[in-house]
N, CA, C and O atoms as CSV, one atom per row, in Angstrom:
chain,resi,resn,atom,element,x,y,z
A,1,UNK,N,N,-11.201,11.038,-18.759
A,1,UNK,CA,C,-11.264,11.832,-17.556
A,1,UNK,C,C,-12.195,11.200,-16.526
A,1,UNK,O,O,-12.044,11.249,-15.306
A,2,UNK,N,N,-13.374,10.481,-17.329
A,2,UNK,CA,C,-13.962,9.831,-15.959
A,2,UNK,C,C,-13.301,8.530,-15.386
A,2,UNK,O,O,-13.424,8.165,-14.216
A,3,UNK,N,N,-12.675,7.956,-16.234
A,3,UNK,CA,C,-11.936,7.078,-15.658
A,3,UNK,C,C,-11.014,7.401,-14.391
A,3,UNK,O,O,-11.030,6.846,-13.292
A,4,UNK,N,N,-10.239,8.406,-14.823
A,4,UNK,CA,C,-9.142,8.890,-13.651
A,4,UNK,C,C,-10.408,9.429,-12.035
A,4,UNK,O,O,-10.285,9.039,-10.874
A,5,UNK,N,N,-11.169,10.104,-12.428
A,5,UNK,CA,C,-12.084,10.413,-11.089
A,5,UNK,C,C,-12.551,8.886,-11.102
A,5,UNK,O,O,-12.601,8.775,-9.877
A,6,UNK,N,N,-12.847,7.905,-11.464
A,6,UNK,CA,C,-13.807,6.556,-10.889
A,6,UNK,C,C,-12.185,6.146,-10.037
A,6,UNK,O,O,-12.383,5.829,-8.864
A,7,UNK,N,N,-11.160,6.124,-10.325
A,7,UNK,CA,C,-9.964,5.461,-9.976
A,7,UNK,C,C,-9.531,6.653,-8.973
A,7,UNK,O,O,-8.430,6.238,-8.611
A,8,UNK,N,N,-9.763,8.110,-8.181
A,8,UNK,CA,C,-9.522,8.831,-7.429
A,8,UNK,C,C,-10.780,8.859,-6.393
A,8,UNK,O,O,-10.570,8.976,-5.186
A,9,UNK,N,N,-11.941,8.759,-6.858
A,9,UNK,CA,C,-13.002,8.409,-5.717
A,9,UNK,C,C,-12.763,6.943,-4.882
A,9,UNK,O,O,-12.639,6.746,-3.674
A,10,UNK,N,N,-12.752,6.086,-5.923
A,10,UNK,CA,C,-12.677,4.511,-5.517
A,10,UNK,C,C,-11.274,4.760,-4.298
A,10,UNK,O,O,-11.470,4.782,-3.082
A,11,UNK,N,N,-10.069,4.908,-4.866
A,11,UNK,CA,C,-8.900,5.066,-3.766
A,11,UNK,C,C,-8.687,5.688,-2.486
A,11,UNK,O,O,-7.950,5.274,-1.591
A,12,UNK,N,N,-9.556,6.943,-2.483
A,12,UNK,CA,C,-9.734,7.847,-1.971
A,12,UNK,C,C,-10.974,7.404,-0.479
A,12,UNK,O,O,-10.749,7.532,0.725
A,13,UNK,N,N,-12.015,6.975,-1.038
A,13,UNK,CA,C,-13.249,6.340,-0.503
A,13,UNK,C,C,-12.781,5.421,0.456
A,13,UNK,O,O,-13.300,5.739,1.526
A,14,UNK,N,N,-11.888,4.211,0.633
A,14,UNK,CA,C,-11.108,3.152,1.382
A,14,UNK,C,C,-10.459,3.996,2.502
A,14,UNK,O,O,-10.729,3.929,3.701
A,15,UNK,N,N,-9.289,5.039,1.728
A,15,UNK,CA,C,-8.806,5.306,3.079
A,15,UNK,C,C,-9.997,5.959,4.135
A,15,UNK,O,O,-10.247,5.416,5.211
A,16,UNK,N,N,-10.585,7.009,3.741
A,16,UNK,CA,C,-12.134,7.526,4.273
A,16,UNK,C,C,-12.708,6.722,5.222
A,16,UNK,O,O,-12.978,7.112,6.358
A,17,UNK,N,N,-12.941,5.428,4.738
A,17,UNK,CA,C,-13.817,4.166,5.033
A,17,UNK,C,C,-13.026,2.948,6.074
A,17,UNK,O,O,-13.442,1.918,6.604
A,18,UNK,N,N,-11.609,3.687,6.057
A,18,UNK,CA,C,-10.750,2.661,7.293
A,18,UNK,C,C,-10.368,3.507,8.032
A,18,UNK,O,O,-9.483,3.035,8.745
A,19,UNK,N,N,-10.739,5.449,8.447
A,19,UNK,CA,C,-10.455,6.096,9.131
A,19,UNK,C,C,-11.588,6.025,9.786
A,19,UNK,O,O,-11.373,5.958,10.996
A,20,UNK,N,N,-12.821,6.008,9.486
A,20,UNK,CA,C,-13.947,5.841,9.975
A,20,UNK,C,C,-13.976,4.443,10.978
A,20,UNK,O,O,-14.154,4.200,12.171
A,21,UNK,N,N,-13.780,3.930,10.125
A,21,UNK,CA,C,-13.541,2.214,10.936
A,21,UNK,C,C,-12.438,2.601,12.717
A,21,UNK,O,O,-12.509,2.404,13.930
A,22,UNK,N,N,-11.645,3.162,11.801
A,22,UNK,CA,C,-10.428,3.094,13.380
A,22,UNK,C,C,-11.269,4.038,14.257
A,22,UNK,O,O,-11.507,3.527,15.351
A,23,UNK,N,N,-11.643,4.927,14.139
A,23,UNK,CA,C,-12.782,5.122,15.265
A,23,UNK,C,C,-13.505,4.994,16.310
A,23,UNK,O,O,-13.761,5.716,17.274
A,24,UNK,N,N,-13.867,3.726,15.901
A,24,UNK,CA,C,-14.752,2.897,16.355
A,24,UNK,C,C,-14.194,1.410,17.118
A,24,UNK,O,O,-14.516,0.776,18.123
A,25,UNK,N,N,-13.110,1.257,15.949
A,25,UNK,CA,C,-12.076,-0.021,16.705
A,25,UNK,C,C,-11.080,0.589,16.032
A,25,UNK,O,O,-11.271,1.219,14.991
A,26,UNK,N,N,-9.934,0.436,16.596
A,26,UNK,CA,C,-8.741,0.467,16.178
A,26,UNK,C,C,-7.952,-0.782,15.675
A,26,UNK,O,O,-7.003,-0.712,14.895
A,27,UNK,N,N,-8.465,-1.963,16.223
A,27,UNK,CA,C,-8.594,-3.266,15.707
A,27,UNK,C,C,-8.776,-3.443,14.232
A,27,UNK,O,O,-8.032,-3.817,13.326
A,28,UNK,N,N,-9.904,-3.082,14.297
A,28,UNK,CA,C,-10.544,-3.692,12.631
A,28,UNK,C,C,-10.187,-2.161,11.952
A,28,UNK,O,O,-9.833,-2.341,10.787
A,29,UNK,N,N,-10.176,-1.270,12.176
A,29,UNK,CA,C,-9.438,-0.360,11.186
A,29,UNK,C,C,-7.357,-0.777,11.099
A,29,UNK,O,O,-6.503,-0.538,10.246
A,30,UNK,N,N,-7.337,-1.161,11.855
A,30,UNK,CA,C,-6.113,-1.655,11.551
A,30,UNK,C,C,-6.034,-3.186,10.934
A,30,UNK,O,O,-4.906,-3.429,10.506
A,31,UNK,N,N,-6.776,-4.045,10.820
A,31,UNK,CA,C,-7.096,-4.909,10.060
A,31,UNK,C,C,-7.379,-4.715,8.702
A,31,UNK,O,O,-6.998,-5.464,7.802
A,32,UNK,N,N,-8.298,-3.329,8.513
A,32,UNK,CA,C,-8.655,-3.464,7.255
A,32,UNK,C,C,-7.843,-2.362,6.431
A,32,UNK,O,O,-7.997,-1.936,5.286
A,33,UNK,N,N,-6.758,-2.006,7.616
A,33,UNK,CA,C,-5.735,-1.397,6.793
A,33,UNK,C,C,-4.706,-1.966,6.070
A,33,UNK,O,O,-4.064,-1.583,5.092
A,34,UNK,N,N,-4.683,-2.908,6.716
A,34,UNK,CA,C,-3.205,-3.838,6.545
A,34,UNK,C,C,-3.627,-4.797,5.300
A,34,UNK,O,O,-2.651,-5.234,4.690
A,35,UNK,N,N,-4.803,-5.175,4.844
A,35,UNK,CA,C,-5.111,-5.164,3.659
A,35,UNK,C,C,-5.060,-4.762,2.737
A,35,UNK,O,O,-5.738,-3.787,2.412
A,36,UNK,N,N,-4.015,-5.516,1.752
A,36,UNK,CA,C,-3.071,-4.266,0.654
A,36,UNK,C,C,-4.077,-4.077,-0.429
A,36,UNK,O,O,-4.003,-4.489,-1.587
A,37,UNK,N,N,-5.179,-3.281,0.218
A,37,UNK,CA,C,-6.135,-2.778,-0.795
A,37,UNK,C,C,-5.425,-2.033,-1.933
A,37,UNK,O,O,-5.374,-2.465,-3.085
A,38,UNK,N,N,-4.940,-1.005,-1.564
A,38,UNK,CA,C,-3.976,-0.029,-2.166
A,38,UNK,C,C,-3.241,-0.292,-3.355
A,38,UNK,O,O,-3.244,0.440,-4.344
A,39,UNK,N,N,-2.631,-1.323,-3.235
A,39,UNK,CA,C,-1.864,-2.488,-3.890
A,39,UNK,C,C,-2.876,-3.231,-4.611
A,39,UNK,O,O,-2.904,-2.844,-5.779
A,40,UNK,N,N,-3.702,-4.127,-4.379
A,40,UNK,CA,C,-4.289,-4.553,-4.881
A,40,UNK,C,C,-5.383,-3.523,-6.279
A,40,UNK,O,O,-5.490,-3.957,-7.426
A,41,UNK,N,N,-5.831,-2.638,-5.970
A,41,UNK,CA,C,-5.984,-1.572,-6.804
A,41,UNK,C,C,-4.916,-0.590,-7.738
A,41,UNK,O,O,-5.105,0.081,-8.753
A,42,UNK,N,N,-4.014,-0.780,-7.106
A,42,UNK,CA,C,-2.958,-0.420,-8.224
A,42,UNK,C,C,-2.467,-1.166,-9.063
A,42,UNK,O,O,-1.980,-0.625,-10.056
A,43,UNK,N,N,-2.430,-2.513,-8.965
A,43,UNK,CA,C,-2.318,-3.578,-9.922
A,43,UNK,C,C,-3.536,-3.397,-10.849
A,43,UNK,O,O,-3.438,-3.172,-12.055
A,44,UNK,N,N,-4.624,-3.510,-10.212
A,44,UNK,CA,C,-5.947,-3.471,-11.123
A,44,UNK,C,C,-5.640,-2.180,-12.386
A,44,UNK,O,O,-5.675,-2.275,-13.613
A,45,UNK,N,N,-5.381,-1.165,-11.628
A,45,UNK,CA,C,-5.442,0.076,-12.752
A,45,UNK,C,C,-4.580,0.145,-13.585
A,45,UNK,O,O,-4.737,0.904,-14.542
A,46,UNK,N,N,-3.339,-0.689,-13.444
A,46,UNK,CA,C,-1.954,-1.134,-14.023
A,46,UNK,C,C,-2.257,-2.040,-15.155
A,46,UNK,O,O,-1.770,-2.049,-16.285
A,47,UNK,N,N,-2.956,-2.627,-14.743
A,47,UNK,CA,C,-3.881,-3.815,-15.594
A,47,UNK,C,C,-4.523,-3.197,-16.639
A,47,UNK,O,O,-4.049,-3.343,-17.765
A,48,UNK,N,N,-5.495,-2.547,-16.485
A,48,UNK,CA,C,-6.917,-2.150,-16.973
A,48,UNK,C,C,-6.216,-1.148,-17.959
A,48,UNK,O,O,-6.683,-1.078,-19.096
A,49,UNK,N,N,-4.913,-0.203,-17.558
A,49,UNK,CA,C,-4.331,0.635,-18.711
A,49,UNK,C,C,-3.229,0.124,-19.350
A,49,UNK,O,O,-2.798,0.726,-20.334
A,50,UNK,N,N,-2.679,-0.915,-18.952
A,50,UNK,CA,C,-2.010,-1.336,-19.788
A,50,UNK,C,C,-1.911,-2.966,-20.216
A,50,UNK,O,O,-0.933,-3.390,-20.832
A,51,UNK,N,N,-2.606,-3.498,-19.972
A,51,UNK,CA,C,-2.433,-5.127,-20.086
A,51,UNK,C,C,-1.619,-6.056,-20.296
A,51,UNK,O,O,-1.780,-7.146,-20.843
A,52,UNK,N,N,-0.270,-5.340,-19.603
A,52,UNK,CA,C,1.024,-5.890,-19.535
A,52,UNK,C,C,1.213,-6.524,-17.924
A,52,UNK,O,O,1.272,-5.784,-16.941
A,53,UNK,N,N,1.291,-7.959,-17.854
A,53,UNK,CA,C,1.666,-8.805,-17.526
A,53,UNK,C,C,2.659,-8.495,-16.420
A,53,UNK,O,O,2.701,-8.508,-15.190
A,54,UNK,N,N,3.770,-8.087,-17.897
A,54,UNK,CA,C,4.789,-7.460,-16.431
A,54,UNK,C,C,5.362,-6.529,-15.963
A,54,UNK,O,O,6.430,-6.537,-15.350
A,55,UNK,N,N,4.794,-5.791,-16.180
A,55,UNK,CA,C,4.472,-4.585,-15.650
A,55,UNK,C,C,3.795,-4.524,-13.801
A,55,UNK,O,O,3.999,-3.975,-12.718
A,56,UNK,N,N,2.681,-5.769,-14.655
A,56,UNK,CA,C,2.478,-6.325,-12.880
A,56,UNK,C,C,2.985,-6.983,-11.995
A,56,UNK,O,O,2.864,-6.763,-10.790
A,57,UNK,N,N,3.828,-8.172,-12.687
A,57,UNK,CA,C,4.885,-8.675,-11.705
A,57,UNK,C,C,5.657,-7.730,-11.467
A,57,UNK,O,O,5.580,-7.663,-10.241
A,58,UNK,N,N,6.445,-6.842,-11.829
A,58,UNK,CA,C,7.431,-5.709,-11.535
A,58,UNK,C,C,7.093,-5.172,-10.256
A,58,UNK,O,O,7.761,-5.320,-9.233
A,59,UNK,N,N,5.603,-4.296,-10.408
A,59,UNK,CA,C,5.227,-3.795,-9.423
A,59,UNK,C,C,4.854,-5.092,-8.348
A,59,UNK,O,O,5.620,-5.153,-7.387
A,60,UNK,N,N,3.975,-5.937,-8.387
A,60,UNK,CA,C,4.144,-6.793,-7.331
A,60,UNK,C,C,5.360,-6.956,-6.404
A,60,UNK,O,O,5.494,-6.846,-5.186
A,61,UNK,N,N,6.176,-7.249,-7.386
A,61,UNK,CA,C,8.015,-7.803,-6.478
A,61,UNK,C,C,8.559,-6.477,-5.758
A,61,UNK,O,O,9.125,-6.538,-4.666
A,62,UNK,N,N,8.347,-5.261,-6.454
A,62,UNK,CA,C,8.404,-4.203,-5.277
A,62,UNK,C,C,7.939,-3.643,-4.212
A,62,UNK,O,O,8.439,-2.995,-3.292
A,63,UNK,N,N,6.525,-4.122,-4.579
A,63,UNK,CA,C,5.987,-4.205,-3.512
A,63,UNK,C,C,6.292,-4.888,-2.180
A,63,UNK,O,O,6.275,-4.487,-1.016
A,64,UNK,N,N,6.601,-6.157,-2.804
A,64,UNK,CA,C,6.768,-7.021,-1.357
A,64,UNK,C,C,8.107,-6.547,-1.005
A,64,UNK,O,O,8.267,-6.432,0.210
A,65,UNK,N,N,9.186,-6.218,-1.787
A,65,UNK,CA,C,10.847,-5.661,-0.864
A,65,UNK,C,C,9.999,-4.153,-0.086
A,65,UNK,O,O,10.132,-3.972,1.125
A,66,UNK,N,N,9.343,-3.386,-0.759
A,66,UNK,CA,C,9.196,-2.270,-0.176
A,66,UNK,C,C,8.191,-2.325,1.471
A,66,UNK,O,O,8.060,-1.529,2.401
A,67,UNK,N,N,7.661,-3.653,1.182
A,67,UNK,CA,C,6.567,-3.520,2.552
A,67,UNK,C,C,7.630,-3.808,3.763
A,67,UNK,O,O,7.122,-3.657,4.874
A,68,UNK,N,N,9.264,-4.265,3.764
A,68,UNK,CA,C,10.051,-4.582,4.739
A,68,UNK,C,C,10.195,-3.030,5.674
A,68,UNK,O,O,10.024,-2.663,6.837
A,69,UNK,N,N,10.614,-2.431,4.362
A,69,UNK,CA,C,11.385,-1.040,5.402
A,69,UNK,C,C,10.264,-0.183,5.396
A,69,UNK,O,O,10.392,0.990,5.746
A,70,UNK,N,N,9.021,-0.711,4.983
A,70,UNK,CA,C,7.914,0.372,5.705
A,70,UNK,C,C,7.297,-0.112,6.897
A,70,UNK,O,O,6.453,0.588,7.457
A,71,UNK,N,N,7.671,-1.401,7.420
A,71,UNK,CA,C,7.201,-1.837,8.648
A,71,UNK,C,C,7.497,-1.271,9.845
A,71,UNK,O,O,6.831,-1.435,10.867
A,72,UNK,N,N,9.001,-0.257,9.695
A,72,UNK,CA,C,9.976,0.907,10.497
A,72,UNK,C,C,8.597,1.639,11.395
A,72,UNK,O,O,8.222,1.592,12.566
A,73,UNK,N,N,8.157,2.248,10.267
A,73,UNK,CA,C,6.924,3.217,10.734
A,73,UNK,C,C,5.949,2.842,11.270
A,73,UNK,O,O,4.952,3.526,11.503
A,74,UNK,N,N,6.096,1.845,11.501
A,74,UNK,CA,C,4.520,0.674,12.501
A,74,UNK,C,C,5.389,0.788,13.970
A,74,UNK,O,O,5.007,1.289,15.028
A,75,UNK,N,N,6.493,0.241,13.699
A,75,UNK,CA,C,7.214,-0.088,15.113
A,75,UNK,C,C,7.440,0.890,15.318
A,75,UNK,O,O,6.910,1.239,16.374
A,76,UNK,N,N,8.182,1.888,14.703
A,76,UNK,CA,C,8.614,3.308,15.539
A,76,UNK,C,C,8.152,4.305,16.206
A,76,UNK,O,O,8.788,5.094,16.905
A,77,UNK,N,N,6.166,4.253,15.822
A,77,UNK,CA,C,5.538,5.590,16.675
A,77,UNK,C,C,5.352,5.017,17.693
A,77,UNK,O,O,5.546,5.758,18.656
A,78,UNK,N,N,4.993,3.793,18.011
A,78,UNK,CA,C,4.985,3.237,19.027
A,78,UNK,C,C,5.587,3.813,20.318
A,78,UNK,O,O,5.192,4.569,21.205
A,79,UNK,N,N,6.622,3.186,20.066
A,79,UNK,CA,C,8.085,3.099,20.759
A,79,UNK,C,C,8.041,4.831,21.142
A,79,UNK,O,O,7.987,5.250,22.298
A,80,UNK,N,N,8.069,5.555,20.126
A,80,UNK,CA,C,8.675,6.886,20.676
A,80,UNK,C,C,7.313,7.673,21.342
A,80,UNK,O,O,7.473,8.365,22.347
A,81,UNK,N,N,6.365,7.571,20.906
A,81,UNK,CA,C,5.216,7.902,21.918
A,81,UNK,C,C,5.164,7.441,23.122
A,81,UNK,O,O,4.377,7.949,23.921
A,82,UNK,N,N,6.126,6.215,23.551
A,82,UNK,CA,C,6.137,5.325,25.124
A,82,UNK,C,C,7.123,6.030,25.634
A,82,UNK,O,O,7.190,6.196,26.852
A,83,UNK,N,N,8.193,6.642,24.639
A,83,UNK,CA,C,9.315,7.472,25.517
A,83,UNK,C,C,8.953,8.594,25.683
A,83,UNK,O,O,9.167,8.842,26.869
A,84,UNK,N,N,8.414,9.659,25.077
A,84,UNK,CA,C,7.460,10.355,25.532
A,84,UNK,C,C,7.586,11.707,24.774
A,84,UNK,O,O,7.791,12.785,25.331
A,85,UNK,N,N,7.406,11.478,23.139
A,85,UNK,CA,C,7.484,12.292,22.425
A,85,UNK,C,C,6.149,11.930,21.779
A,85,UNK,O,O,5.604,10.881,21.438
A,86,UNK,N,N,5.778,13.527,21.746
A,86,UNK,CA,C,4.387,13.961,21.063
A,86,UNK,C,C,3.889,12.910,19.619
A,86,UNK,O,O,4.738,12.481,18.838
A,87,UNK,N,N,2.807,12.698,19.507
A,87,UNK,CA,C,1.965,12.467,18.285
A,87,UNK,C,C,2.823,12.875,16.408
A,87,UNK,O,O,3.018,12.169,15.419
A,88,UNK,N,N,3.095,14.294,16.719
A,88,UNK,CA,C,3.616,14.699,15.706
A,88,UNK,C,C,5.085,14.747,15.451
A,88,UNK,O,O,5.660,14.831,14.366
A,89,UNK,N,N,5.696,14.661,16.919
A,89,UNK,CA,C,7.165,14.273,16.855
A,89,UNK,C,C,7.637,13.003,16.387
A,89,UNK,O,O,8.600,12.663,15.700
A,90,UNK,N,N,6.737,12.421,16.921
A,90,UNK,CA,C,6.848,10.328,16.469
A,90,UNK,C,C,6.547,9.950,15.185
A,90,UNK,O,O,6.947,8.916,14.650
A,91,UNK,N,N,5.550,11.135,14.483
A,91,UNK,CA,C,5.398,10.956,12.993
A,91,UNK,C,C,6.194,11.174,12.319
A,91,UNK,O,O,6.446,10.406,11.390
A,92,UNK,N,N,7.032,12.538,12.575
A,92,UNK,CA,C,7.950,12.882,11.618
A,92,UNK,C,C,9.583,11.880,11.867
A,92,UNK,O,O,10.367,11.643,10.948
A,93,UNK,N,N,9.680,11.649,12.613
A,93,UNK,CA,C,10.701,10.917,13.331
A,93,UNK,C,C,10.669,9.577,12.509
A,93,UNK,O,O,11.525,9.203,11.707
A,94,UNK,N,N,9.679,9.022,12.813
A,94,UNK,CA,C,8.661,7.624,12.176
A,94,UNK,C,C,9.931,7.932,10.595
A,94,UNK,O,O,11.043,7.497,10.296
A,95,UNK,N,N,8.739,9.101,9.832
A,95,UNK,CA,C,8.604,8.890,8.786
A,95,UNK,C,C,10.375,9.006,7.851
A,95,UNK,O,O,10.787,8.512,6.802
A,96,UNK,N,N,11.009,9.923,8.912
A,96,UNK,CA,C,12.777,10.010,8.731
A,96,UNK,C,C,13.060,8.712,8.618
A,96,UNK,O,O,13.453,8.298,7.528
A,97,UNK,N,N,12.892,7.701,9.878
A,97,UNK,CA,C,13.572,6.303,9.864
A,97,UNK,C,C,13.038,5.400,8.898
A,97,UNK,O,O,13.618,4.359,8.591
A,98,UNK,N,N,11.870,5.792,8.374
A,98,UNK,CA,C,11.145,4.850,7.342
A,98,UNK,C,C,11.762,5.456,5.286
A,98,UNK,O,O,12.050,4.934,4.208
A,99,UNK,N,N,11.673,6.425,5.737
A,99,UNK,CA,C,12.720,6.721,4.336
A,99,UNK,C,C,14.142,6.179,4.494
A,99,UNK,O,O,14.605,5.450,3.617
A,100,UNK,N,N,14.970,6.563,5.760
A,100,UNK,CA,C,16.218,5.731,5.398
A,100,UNK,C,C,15.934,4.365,5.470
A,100,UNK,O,O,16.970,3.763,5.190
A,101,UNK,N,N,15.123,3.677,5.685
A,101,UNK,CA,C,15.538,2.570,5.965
A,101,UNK,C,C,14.806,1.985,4.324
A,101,UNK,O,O,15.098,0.939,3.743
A,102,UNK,N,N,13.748,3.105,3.852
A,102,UNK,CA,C,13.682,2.500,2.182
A,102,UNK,C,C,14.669,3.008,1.396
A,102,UNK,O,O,14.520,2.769,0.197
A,103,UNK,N,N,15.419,3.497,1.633
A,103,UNK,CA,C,16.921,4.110,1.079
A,103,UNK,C,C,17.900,3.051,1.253
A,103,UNK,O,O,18.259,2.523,0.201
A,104,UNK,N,N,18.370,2.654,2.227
A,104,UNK,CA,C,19.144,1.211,3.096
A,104,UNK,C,C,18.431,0.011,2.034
A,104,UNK,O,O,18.980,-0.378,1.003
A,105,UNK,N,N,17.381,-0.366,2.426
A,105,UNK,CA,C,16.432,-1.265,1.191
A,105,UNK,C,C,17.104,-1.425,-0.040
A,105,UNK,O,O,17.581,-2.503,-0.397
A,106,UNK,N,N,17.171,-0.079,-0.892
A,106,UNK,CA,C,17.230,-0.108,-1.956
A,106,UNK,C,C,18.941,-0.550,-1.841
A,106,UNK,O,O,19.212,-1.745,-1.954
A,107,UNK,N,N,19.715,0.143,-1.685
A,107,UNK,CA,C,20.950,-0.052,-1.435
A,107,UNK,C,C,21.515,-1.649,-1.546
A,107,UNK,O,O,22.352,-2.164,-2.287
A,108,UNK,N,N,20.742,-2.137,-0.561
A,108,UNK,CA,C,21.116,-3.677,0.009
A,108,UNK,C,C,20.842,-4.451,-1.091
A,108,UNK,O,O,21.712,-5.152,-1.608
A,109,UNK,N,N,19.251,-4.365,-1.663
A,109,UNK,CA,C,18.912,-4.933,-2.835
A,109,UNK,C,C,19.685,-4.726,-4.570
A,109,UNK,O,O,19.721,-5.619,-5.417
A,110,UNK,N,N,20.184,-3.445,-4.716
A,110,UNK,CA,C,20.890,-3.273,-5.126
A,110,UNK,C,C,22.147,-4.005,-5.455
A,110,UNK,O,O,22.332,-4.443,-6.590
A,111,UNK,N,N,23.096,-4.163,-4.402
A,111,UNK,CA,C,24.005,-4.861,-4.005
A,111,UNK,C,C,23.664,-5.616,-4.409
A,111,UNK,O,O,24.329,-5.990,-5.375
A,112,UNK,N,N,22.312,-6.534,-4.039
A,112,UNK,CA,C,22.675,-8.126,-4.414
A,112,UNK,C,C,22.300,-8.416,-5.948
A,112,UNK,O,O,22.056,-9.611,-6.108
A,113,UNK,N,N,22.196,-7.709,-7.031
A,113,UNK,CA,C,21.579,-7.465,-8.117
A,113,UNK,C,C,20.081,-7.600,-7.666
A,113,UNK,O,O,19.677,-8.676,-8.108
A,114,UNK,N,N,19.210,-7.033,-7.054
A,114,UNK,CA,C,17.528,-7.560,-7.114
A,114,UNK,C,C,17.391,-6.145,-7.780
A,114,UNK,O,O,17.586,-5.137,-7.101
A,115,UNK,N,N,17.040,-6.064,-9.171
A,115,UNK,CA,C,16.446,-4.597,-9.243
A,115,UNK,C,C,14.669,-4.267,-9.069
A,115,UNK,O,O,13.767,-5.092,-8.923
A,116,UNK,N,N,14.604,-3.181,-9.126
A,116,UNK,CA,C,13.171,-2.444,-8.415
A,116,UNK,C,C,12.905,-1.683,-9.333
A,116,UNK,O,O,11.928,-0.939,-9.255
């Protein structure tokens, strides 16, 4: 049990610690977002409970197909906040086109035999 809270503070603490950051810059909180901390700690804990190898390549290789169609949601609030829909309209909107398009993802990859 203390393991799971050291591995829910630790995860938890980053995002905290790059909301704080964007604050201040939006630059370097977006720098030190885009740092697949997240990832990189989920491998670790993947590791540490199971010491299977590949288990981590698995998750690695999904990772990298999955970071394509989540890039949707970077470009899309953008864009729809310039056309001139609210904060929370552009999120949910965002987050619609970023599920189909990890839906589409899977599909395509699928198709070509890459499994996930």
């Amino acid at each position: 049990m203390k393991y799971i809270f050291l591995k829910l503070i630790i995860s938890s603490g980053i995002i905290t610690i790059v909301s704080e950051i964007s604050k201040k810059s939006s630059f370097i909180g977006g720098l030190v977002a885009s740092i697949p901390l997240i990832s990189v700690l989920s491998m670790i804990w993947l590791y540490i409970d199971s010491r299977d190898i590949e288990k981590i390549k698995n998750l690695s290789t999904s990772i990298f197909w999955m970071v394509i169609p989540s890039l949707v949601l970077f470009l899309s609030i953008p864009i729809l906040i310039n056309i001139g829909f609210n904060f929370w309209y552009s999120l949910i909107i965002a987050i619609i086109l970023t599920i189909t398009s990890y839906l589409l993802t899977i599909i395509i990859l699928s198709h070509y035999g890459i499994k996930l």
